[in-house]
C-alpha positions, 0 to 999 in steps of 0.5 A, a space after each residue: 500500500 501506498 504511503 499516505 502523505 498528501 492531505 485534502 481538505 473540505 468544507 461541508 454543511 452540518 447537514 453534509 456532514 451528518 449524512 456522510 458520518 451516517 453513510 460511513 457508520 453503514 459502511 463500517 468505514 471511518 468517515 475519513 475512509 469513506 470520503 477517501 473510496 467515495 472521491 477516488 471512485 467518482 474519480 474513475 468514473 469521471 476520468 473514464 467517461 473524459 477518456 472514451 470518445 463515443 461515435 455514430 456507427 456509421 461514423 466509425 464504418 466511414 473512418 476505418 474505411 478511410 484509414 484502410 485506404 491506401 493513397 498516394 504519398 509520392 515523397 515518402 516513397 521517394 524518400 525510402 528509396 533514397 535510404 535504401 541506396 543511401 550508406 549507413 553509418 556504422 
């Protein structure tokens, strides 16, 4: 396990409070451990839905269809010709 270093600090209304003391004493946690699982779990959640991009279908099916297209790239060709004729360093 990690070493536990760094501090986070909230302010809450006694209401918040109460709630959250109520939610961790039924979860058999620490209040402190409770805030600690429910943050890092909303964090996961909300860092996952930033990290998917989400298409149409029919978007994807035209966008892999382009990738697969080969198209012309006349100076990359001649730029693998030259490296293949070209002397290497060794």
């Amino acid at each position: 396990m990690a070493t536990k270093s760094d501090r986070v600090e909230a302010r809450v209304s006694r209401e918040q409070h109460r709630r959250i003391q109520r939610a961790a004493q039924l979860a058999g946690q620490s209040v402190s451990s409770f805030i600690v699982a429910a943050s890092v779990e909303k964090a996961e959640e909300v860092i996952a839905e930033h990290s998917v991009t989400e298409v149409p279908a029919d978007y994807f099916d035209r966008l892999v269809a382009a990738i697969d297209r080969p198209t012309a790239a006349p100076k990359l060709g001649r730029a693998a010709k030259r490296a293949r004729v070209r002397a290497r360093i060794r």
